[in-house]
OpenMM code with the backbone's topology and positions (N, CA, C; nanometers):
from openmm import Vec3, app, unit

residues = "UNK UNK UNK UNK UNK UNK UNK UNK UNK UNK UNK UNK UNK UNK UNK UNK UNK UNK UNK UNK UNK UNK UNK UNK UNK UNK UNK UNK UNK UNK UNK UNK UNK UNK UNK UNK UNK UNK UNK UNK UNK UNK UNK UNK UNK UNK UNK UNK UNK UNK UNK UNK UNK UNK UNK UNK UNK".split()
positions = [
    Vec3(3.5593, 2.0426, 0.3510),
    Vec3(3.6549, 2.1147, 0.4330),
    Vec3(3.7094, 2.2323, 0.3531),
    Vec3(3.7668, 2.3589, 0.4204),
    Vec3(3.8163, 2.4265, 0.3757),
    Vec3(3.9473, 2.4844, 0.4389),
    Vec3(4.0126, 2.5125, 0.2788),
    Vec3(4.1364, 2.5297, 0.3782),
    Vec3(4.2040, 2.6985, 0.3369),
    Vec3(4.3027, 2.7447, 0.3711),
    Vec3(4.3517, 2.8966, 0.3592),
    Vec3(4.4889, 2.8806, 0.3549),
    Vec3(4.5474, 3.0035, 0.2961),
    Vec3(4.6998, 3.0045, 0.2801),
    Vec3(4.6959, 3.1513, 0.2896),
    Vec3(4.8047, 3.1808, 0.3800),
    Vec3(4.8561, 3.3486, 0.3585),
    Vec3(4.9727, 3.3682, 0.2807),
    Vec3(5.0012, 3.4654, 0.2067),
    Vec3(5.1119, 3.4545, 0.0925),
    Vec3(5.1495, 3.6004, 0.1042),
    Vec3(5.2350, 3.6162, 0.0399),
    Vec3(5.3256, 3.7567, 0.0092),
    Vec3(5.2605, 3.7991, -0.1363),
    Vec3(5.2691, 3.8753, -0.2255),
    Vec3(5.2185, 3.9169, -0.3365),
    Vec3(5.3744, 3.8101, -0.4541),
    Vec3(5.4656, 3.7797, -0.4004),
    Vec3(5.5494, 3.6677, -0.5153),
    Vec3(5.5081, 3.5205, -0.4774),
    Vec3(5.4354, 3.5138, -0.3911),
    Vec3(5.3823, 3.3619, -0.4016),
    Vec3(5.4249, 3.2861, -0.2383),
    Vec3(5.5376, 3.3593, -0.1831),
    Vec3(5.6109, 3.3356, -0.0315),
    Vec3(5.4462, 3.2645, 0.0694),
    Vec3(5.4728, 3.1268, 0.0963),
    Vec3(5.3467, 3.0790, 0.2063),
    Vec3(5.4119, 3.1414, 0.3597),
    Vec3(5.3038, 3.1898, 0.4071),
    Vec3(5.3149, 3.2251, 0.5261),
    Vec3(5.2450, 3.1323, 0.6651),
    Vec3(5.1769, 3.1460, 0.6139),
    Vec3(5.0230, 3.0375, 0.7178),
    Vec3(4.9822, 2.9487, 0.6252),
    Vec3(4.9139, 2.8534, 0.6651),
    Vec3(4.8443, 2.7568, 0.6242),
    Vec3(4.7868, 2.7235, 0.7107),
    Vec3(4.6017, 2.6409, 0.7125),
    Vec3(4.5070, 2.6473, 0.7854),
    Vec3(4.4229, 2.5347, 0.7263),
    Vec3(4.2917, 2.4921, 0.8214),
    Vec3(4.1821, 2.4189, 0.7630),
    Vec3(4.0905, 2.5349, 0.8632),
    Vec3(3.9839, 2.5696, 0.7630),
    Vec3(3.8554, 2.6377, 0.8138),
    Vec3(3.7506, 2.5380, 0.9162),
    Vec3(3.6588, 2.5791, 0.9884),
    Vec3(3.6309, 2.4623, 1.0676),
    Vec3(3.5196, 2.4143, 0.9592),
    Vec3(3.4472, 2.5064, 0.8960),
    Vec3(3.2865, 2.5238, 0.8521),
    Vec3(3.2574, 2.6010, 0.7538),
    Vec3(3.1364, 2.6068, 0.7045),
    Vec3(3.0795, 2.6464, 0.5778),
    Vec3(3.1093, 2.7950, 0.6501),
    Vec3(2.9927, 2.8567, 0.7164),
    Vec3(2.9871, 2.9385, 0.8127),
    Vec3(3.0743, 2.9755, 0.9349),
    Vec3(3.1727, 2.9063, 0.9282),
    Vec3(3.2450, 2.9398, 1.0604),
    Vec3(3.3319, 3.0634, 1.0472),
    Vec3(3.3815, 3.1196, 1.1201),
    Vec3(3.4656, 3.2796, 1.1685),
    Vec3(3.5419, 3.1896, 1.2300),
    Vec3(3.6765, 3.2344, 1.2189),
    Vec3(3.8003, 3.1795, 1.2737),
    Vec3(3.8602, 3.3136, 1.2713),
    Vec3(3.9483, 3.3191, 1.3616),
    Vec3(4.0782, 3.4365, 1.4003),
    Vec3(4.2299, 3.3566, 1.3531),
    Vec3(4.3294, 3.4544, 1.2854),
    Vec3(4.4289, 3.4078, 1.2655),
    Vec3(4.4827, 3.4915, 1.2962),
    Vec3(4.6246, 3.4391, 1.3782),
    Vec3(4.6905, 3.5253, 1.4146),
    Vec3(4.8271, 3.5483, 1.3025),
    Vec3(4.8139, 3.7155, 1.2813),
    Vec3(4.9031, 3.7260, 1.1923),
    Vec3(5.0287, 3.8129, 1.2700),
    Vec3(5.0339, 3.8654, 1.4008),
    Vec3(5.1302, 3.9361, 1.4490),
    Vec3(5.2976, 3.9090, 1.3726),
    Vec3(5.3082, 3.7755, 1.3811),
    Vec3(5.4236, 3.7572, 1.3619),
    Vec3(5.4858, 3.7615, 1.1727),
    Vec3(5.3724, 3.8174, 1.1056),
    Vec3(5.3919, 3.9219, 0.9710),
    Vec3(5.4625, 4.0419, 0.9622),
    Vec3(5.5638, 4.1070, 0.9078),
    Vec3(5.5757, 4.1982, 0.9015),
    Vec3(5.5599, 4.2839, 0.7997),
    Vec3(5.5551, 4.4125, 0.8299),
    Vec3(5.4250, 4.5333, 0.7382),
    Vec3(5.4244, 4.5256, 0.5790),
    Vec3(5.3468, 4.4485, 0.5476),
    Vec3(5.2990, 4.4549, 0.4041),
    Vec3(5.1905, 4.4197, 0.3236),
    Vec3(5.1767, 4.3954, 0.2021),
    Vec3(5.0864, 4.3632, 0.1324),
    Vec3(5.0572, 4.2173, 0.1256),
    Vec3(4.9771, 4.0902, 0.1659),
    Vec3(4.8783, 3.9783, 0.1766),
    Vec3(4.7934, 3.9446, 0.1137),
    Vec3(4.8124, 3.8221, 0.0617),
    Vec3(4.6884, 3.7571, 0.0009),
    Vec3(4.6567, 3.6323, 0.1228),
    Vec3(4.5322, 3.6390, 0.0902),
    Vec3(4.4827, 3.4851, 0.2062),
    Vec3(4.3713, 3.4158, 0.0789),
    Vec3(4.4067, 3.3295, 0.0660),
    Vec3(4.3689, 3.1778, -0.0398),
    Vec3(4.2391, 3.1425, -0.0094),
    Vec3(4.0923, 3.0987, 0.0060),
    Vec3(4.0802, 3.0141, 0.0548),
    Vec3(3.9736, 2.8985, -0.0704),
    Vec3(4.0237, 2.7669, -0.0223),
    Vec3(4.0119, 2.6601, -0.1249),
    Vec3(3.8842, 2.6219, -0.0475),
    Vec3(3.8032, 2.5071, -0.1222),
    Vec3(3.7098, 2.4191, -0.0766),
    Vec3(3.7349, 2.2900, -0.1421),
    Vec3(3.6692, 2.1593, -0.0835),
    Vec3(3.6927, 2.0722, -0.1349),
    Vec3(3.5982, 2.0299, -0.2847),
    Vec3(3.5347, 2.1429, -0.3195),
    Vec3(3.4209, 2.1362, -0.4446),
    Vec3(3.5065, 2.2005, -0.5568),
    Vec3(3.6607, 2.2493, -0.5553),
    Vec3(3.7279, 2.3730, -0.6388),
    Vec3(3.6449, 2.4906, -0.6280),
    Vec3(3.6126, 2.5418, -0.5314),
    Vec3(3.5928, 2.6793, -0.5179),
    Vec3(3.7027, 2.7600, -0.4340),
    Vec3(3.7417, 2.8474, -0.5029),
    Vec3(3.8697, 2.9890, -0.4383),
    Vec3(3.8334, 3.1029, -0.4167),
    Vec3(3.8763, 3.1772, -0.3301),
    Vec3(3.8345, 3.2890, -0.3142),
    Vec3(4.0017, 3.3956, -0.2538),
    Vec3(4.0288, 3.4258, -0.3357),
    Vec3(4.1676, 3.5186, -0.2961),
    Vec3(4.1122, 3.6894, -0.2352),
    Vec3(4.1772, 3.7437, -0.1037),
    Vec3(4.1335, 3.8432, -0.0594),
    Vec3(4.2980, 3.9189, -0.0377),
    Vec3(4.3074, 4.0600, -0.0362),
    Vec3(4.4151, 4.1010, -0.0196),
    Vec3(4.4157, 4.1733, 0.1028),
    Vec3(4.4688, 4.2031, 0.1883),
    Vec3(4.5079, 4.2813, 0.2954),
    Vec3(4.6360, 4.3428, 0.3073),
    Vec3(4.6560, 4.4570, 0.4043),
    Vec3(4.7555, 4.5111, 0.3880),
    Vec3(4.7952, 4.5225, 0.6175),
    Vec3(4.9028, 4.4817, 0.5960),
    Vec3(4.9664, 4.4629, 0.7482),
    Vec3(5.0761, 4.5662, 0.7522),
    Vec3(5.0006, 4.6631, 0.8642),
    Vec3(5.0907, 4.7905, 0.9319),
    Vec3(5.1989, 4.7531, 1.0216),
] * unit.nanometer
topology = app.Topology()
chain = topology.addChain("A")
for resn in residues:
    res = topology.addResidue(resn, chain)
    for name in ("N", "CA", "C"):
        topology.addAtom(name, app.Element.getBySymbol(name[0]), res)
């Protein structure tokens, strides 16, 4: 399983999630963010991470 966290750049959790699939595309809704800089986490159950940054207008 995999799972995700959205964060602020000081560590603030925003979302939290389980991915469905190795391969799966999921939509998250982030509307209710307001405009800034994002990290989204995502863990596996093997210790693999992958941190991505985004930026919300």
């Amino acid at each position: 399983m995999k799972t995700f966290e959205i964060t602020d750049l000081l560590g603030k959790v925003y979302l939290v999630g389980n991915a469905l699939g190795v391969n799966s595309f999921e939509q998250v809704g982030i509307s209710s963010l307001t405009s800034g800089i994002y990290l989204i986490n995502f863990a596996d159950n093997k210790g693999n991470r992958l941190s991505l940054k985004f930026i919300k207008q």
